[in-house]
C-alpha positions as a Markdown table, in Angstrom:
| # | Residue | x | y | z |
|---|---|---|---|---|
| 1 | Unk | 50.6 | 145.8 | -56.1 |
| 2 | Unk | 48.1 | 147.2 | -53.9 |
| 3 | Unk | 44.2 | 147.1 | -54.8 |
| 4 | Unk | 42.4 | 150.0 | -52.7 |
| 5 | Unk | 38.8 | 151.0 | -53.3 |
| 6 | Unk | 37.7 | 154.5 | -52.0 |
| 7 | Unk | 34.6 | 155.3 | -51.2 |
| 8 | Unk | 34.4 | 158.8 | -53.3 |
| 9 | Unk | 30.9 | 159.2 | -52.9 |
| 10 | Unk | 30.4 | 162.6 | -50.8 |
| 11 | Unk | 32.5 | 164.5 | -53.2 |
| 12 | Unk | 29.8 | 166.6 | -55.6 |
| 13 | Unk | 30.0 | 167.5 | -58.9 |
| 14 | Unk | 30.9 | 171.0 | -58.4 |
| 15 | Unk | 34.4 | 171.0 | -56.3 |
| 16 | Unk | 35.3 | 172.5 | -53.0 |
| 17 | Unk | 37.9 | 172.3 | -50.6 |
| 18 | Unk | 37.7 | 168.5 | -49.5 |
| 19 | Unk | 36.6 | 167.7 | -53.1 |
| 20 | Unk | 39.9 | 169.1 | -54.4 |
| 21 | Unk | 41.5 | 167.1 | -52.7 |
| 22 | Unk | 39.7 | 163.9 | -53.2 |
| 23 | Unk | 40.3 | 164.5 | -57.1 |
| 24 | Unk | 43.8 | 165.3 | -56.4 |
| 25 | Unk | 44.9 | 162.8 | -54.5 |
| 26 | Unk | 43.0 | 160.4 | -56.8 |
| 27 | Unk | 45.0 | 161.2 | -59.8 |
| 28 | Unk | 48.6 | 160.9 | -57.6 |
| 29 | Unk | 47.3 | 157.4 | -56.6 |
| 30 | Unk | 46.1 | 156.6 | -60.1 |
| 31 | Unk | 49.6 | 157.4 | -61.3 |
| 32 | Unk | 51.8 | 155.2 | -59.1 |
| 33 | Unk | 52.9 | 151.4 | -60.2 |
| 34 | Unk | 52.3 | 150.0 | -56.7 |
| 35 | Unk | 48.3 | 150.8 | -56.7 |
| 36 | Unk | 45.7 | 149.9 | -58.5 |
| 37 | Unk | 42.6 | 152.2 | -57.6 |
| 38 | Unk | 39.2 | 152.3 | -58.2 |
| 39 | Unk | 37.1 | 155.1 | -56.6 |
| 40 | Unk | 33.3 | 154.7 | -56.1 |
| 41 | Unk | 31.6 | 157.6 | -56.7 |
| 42 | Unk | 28.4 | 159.9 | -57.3 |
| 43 | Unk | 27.2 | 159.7 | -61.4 |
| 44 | Unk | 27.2 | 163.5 | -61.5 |
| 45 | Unk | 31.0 | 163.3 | -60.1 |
| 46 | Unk | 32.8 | 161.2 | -62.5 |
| 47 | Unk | 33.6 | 163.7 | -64.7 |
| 48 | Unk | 35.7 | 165.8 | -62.1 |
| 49 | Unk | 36.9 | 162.7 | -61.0 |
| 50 | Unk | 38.4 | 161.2 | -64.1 |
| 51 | Unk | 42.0 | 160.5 | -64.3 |
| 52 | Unk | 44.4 | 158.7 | -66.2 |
| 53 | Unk | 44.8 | 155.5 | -64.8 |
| 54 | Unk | 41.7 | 155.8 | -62.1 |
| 55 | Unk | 39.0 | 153.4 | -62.3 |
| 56 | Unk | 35.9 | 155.3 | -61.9 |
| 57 | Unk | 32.8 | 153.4 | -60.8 |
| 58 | Unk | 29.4 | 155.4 | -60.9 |
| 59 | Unk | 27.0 | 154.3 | -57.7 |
| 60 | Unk | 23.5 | 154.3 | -58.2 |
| 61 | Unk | 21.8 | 154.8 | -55.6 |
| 62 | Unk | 18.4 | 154.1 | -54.4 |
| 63 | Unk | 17.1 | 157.4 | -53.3 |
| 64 | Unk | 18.5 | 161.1 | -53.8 |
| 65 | Unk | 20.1 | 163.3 | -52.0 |
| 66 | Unk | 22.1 | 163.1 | -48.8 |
| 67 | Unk | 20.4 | 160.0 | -47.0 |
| 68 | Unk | 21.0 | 157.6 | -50.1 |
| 69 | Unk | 24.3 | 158.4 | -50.0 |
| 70 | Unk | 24.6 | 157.9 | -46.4 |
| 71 | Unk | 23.0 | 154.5 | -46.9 |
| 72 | Unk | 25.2 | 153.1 | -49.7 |
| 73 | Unk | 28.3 | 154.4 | -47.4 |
| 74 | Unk | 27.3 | 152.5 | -44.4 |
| 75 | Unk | 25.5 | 149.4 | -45.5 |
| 76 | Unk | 26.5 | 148.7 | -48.8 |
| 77 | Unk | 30.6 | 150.6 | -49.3 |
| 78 | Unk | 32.3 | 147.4 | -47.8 |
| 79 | Unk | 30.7 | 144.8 | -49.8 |
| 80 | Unk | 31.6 | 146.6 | -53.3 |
| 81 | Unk | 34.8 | 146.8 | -52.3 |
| 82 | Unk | 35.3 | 142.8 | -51.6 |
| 83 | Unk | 33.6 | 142.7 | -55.0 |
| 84 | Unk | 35.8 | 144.6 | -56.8 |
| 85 | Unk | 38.7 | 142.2 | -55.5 |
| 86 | Unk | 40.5 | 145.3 | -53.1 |
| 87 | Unk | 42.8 | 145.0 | -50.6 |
| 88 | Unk | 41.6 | 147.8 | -48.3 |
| 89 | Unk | 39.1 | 150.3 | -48.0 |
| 90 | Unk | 39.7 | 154.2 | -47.9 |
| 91 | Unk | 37.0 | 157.1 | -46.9 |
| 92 | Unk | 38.5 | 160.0 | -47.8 |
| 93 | Unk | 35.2 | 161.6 | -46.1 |
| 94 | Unk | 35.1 | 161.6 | -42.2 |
| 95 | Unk | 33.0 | 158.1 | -42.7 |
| 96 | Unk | 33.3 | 154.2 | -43.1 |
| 97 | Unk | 31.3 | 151.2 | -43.3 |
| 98 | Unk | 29.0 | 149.8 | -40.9 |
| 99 | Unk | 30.9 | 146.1 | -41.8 |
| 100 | Unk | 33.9 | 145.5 | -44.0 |
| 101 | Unk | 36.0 | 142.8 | -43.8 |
| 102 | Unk | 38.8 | 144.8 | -45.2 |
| 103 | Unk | 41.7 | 147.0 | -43.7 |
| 104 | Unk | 40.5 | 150.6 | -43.3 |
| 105 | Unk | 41.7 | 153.7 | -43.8 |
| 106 | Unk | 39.2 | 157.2 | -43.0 |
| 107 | Unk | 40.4 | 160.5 | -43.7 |
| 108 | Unk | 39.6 | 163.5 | -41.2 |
| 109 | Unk | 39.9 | 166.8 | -42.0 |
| 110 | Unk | 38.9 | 168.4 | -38.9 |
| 111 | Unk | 37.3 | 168.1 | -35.9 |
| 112 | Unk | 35.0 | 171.1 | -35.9 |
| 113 | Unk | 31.8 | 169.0 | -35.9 |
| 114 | Unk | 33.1 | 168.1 | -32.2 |
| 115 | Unk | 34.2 | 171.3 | -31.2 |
| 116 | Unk | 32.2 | 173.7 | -32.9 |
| 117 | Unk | 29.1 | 172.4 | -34.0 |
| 118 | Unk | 27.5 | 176.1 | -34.2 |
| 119 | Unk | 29.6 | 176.2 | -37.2 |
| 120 | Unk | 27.5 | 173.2 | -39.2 |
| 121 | Unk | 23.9 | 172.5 | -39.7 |
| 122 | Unk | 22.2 | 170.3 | -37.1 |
| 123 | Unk | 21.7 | 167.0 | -39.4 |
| 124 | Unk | 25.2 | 166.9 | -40.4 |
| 125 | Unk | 26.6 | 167.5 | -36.5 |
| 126 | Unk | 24.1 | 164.8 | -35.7 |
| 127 | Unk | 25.2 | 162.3 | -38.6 |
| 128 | Unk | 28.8 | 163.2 | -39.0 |
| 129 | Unk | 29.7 | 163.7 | -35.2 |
| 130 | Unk | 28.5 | 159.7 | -34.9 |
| 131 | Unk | 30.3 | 158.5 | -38.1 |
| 132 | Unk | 33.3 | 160.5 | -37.3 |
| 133 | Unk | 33.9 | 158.9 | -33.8 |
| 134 | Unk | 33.0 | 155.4 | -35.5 |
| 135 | Unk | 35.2 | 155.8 | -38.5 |
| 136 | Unk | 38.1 | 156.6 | -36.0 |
| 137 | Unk | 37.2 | 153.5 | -34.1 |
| 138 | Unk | 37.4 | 151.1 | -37.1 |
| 139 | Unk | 40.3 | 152.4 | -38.7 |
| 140 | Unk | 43.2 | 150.7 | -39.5 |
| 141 | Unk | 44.9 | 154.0 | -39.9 |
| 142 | Unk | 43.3 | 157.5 | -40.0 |
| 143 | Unk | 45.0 | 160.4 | -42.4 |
| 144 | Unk | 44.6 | 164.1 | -41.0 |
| 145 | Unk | 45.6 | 166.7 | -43.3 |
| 146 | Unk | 47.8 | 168.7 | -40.8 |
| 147 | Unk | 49.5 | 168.3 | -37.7 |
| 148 | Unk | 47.3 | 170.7 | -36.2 |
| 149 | Unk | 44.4 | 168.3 | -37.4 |
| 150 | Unk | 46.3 | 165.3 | -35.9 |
| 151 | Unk | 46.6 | 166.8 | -32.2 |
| 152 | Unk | 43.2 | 167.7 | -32.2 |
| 153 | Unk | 42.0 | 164.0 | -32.9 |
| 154 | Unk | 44.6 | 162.7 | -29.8 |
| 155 | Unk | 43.1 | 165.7 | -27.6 |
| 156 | Unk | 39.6 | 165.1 | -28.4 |
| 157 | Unk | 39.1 | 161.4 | -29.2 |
| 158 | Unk | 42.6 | 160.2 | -27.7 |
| 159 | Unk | 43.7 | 158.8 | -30.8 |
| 160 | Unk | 47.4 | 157.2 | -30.6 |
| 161 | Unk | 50.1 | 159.0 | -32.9 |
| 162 | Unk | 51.0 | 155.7 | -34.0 |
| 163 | Unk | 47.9 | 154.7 | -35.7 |
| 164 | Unk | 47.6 | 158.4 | -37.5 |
| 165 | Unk | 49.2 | 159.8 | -40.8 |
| 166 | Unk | 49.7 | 163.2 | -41.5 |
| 167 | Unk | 49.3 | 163.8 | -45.3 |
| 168 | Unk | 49.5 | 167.8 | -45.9 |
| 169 | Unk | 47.0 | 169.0 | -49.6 |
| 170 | Unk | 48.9 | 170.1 | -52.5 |
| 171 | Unk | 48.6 | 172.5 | -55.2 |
| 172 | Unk | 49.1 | 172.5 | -59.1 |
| 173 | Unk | 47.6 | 175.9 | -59.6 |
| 174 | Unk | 50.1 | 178.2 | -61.3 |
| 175 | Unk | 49.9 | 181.9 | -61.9 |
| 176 | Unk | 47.1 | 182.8 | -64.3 |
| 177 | Unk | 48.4 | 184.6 | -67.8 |
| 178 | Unk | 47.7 | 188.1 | -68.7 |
| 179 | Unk | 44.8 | 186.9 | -71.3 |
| 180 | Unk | 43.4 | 184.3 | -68.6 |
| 181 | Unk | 42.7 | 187.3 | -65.7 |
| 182 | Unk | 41.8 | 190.2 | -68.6 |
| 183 | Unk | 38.8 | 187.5 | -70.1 |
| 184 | Unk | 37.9 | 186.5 | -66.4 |
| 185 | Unk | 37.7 | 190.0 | -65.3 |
| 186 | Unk | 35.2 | 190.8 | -68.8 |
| 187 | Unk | 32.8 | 187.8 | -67.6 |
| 188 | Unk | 32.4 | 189.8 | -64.4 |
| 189 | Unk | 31.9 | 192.7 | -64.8 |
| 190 | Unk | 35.3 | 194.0 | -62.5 |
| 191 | Unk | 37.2 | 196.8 | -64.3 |
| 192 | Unk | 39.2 | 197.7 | -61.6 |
| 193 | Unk | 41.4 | 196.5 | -58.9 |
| 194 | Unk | 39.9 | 194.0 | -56.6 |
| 195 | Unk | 40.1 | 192.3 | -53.1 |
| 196 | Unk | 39.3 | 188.5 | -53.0 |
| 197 | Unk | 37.5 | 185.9 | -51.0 |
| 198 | Unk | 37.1 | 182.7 | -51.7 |
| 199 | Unk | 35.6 | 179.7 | -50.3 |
| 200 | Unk | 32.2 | 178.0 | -49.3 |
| 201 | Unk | 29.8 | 180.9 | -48.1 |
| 202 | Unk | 29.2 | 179.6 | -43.9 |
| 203 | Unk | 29.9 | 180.8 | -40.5 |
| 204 | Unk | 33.5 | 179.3 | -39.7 |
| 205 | Unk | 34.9 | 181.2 | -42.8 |
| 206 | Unk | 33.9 | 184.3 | -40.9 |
| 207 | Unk | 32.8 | 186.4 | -44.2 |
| 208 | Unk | 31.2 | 189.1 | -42.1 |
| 209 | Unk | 34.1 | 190.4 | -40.5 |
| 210 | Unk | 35.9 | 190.5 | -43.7 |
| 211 | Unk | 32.9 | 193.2 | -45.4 |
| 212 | Unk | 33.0 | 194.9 | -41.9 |
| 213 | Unk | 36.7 | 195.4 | -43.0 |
| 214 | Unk | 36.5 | 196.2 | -46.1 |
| 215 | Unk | 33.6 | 198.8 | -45.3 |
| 216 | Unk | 36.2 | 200.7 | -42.7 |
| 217 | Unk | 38.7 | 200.6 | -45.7 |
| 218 | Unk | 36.0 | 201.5 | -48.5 |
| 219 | Unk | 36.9 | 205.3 | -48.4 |
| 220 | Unk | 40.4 | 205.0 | -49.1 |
| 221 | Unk | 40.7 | 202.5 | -51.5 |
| 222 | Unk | 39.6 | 202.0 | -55.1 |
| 223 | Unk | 39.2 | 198.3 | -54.7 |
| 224 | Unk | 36.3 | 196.4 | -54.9 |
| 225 | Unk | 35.5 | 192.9 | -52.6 |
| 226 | Unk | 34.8 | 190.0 | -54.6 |
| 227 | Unk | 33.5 | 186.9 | -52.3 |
| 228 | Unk | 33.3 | 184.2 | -54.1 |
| 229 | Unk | 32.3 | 180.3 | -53.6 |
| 230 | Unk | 29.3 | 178.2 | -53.0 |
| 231 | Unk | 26.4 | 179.4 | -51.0 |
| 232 | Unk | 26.8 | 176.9 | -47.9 |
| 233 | Unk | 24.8 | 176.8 | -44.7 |
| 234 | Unk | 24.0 | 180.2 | -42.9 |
| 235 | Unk | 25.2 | 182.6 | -46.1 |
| 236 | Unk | 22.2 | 185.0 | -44.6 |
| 237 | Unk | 25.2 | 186.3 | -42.2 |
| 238 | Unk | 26.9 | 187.3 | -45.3 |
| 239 | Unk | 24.1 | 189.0 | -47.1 |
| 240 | Unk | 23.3 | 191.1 | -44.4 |
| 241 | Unk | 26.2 | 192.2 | -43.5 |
| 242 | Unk | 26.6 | 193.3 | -47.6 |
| 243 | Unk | 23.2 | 195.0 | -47.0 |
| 244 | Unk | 24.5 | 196.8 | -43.6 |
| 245 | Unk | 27.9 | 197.9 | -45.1 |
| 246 | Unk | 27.3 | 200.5 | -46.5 |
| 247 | Unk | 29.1 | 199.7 | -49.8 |
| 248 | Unk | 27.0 | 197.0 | -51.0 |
| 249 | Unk | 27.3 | 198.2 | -54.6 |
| 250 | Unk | 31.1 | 197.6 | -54.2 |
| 251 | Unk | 30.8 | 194.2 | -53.0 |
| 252 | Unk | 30.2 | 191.4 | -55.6 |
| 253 | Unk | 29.2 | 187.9 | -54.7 |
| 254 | Unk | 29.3 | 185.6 | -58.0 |
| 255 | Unk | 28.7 | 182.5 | -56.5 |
| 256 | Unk | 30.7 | 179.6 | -57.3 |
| 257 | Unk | 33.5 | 179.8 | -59.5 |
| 258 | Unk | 34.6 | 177.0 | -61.6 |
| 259 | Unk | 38.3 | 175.4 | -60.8 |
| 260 | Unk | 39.6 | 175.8 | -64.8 |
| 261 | Unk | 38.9 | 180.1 | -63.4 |
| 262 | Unk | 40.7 | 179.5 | -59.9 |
| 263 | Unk | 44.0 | 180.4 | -60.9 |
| 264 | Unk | 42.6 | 183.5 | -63.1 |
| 265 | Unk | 40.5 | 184.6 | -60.1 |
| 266 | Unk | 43.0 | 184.5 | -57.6 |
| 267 | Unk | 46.3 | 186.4 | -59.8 |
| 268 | Unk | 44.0 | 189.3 | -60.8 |
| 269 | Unk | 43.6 | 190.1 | -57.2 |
| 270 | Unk | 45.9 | 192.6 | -55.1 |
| 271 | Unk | 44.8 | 191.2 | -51.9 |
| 272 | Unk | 43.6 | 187.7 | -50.9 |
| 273 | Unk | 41.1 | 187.4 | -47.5 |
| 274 | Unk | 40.8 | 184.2 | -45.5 |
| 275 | Unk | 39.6 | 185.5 | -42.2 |
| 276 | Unk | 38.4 | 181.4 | -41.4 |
| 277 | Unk | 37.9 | 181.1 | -37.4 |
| 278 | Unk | 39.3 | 177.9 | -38.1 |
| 279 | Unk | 40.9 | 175.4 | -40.5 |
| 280 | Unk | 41.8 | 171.5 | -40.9 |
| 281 | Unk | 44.0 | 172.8 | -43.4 |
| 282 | Unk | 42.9 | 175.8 | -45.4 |
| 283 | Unk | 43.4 | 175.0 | -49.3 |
| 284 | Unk | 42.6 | 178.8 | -50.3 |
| 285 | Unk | 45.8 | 180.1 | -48.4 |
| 286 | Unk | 47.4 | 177.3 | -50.4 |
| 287 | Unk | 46.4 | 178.4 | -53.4 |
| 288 | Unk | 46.8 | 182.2 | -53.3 |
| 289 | Unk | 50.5 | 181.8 | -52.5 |
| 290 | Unk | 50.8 | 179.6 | -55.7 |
| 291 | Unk | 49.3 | 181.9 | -58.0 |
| 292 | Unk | 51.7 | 184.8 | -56.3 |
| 293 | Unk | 49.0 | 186.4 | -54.5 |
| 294 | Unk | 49.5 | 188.6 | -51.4 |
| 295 | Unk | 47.3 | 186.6 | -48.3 |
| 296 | Unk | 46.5 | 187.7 | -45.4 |
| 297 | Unk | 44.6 | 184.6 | -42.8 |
| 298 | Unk | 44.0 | 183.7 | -39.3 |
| 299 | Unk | 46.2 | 182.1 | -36.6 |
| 300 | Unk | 42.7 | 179.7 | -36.3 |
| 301 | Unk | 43.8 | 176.0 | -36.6 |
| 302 | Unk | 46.3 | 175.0 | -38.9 |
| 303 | Unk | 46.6 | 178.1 | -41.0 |
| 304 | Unk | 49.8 | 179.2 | -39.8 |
| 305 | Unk | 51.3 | 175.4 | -40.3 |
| 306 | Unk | 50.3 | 176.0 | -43.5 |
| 307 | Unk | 51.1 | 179.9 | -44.2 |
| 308 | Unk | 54.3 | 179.7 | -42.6 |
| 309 | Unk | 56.0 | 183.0 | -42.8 |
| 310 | Unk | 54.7 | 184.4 | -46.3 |
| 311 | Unk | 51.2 | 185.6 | -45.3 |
| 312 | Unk | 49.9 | 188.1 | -42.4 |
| 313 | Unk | 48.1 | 186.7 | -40.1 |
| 314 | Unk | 45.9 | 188.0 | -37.6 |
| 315 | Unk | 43.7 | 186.8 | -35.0 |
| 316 | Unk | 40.0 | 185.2 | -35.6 |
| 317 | Unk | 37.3 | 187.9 | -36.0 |
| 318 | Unk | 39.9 | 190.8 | -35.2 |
| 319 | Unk | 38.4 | 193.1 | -37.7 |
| 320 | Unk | 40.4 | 195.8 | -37.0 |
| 321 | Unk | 43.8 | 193.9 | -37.3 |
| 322 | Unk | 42.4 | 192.4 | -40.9 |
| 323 | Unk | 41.6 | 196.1 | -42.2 |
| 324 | Unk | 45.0 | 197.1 | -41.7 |
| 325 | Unk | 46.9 | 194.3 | -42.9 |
| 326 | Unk | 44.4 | 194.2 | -45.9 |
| 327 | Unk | 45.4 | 198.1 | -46.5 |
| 328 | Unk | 49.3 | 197.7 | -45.6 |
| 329 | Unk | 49.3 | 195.1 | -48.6 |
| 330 | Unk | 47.1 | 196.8 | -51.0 |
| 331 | Unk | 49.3 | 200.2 | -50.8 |
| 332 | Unk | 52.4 | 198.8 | -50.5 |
| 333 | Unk | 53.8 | 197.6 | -53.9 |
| 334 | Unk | 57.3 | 196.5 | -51.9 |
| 335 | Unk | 55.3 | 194.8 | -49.6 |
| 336 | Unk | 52.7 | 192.9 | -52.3 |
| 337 | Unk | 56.2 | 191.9 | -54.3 |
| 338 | Unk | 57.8 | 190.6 | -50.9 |
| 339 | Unk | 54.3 | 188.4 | -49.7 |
| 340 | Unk | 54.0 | 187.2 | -53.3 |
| 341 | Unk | 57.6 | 185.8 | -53.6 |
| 342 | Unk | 57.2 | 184.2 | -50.4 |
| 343 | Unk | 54.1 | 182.7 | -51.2 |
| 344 | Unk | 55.3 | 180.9 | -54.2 |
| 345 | Unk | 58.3 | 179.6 | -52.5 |
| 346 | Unk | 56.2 | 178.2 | -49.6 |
| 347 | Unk | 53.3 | 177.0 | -51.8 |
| 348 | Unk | 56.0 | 175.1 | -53.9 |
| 349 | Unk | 56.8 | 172.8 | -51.1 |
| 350 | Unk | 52.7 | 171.6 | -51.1 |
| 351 | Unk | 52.6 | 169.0 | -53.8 |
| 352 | Unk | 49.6 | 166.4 | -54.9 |
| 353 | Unk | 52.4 | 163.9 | -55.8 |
| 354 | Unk | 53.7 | 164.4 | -52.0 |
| 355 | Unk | 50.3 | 164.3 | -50.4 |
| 356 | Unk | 50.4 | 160.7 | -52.7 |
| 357 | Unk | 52.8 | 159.4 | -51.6 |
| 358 | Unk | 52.4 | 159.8 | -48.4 |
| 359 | Unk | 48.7 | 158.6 | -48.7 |
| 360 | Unk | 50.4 | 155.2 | -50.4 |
| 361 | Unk | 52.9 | 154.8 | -47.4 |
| 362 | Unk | 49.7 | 154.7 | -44.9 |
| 363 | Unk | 48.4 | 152.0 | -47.2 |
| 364 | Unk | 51.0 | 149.8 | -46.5 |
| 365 | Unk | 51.5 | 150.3 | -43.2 |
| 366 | Unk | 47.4 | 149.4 | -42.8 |
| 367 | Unk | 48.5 | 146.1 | -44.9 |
| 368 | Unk | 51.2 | 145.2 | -42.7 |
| 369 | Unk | 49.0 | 145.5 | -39.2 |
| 370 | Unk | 45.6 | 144.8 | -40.0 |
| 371 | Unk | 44.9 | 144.0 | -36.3 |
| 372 | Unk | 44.9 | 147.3 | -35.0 |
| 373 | Unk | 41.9 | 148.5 | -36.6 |
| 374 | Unk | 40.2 | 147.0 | -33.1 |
| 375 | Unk | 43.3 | 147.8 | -31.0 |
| 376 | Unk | 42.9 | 151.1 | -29.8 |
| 377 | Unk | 39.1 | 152.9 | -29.5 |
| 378 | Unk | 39.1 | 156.3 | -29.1 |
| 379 | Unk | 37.9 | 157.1 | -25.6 |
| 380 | Unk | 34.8 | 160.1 | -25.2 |
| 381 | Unk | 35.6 | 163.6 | -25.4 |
| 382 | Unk | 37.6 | 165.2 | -23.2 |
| 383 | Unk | 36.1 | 168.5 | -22.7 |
């Protein structure tokens, strides 16, 4: 029996991406007879969290916000994980203790803080750049959540294969009922046929080019563009590009969306947009197929690794390319029924119980060669 603590405290209350995961893979853990895990956490978080089986331990911290987190990670993350009797330490966050006497394991989901800090605000470039690099230094083993994600850590940071696990996100969304889309649909306000967008609202996710689209398309469709997710870091792009469209009153922004309305969200529409300039992994895309909705994406990072054959894809702020693949699908009934059966074949082969076990087997590999946590140091970057 394995003990592993994991250091759960970036994920917020209201889930994302990277915070789908964490509660994901949480649970598969929580499940297995070979681990015993307890995940420290954020108070607000414990609730998205919870889990049969999962021990949930609420931090309080001394301070608020982002640098109290930061401070418990680094100075205090080890030493509650010795207390709580673990075997070895997990951040499933990009970051690790400062000192732990433990067996590591750090989770990176992609290296755009390196190679495209534009993309992030300047205090989390200038943290998370540093805690990244270190993280990948102390590790015992280092999970990516693609292949693509994997090559970039042994192009940028020269990371050996041997000391890196590829464990690929799941899914356990399912096609929304009838009812579920109608009463979704009633709450806002859509009484027609809609285009979708979903994700955290910031510059990677390359929202603009997707209204831009949708504008040049505007005349011939009846659809409207839902965009919906958090309002990250630099969604000013987004609003005036709404404002500059031309169609603004077509264009909804909600906001967040809660993951019990995911699925609902996601079957009701004809068409769903990921025009991301790049991707660690790209849950959305994931997600669409499962709920047997037509995607069209990006060839940016690993979104064809995990697209495969059953969505378009087009190339990174090639507006012109996304208007017509976004039109070809939302005229073509043949083609909508093709991309959707495809989707739900490829999405089946993304499971939490896979992405598990897989996380497991990288646990016991750490246990067996503890020593090679200060092996092999990552040299500087390379371009």
């Amino acid at each position: 029996m394995i003990r592993v603590a994991v250091d759960a405290t970036a994920v917020p209350a209201r889930l994302t991406g990277a915070g789908v995961y964490v509660a994901r893979v949480l649970a598969g853990l929580a499940a297995r007879d070979d681990l015993e895990v307890e995940a420290f956490c954020a108070p607000g978080s414990a609730g998205v969290l919870a889990a049969p089986g999962l021990r949930l331990r609420p931090v309080a911290m001394a301070g608020a916000g982002r640098p109290a987190r930061i401070a418990w990670t680094q100075l205090l993350a080890g030493r509650a994980a010795r207390r709580a009797g673990a075997d070895l330490l997990h951040g499933v966050h990009y970051e690790l203790p400062l000192a732990s006497r433990l067996p590591q394991v750090v989770t990176v989901h992609d290296l755009t803080l390196l190679t495209h800090p534009e993309w992030h605000e300047a205090s989390k470039v200038r943290y998370f750049g540093w805690a990244l690099r270190r993280a990948v230094a102390a590790a015992t083993r280092v999970l990516c959540v693609s292949a693509t994600t994997a090559a970039d850590l042994a192009e940028r940071l020269g990371v050996p294969a041997d000391r890196v696990d590829v464990t690929p996100l799941g899914t356990d969304l399912r096609p929304a009922s009838g009812e579920q889309v109608t009463e979704l649909r009633g709450r806002l306000g859509l009484d027609g046929p809609y285009l979708l967008g979903l994700g955290t609202v910031e510059p990677r996710k390359d929202l603009p080019t997707l209204v831009r689209a949708f504008a040049a398309l505007a005349g011939d469709l009846p659809h409207r563009l839902v965009l919906a997710g958090l309002a990250g870091w630099g969604a000013g792009e987004l609003e005036a590009a709404v404002a500059a469209s031309g169609v603004a009153d077509r264009v909804l922004v909600p906001g967040y969306v809660p993951e019990a309305d995911k699925a609902a969200l996601l079957t009701g529409a004809d068409v769903f947009a990921y025009p991301s300039r790049y991707e660690g992994f790209g849950l959305p895309v994931l997600e669409a197929m499962a709920c047997a909705t037509p995607v069209v994406t990006t060839t940016g990072g690993s979104l064809p690794e995990v697209a495969g054959d059953a969505a378009t894809l087009i190339g990174p702020g090639d507006e012109t390319a996304l208007a017509a693949a976004i039109a070809k699908l939302a005229t073509d009934p043949a083609a909508r029924a093709d991309a959707a059966t495809r989707g739900l074949a490829r999405a089946a082969s993304f499971t939490w119980e896979r992405c598990a076990e897989l996380t497991a087997a990288a646990y016991s590999r750490a246990l067996d060669d503890p020593a090679r946590a200060s092996s092999a140091r990552p040299r500087g970057d390379s371009r």
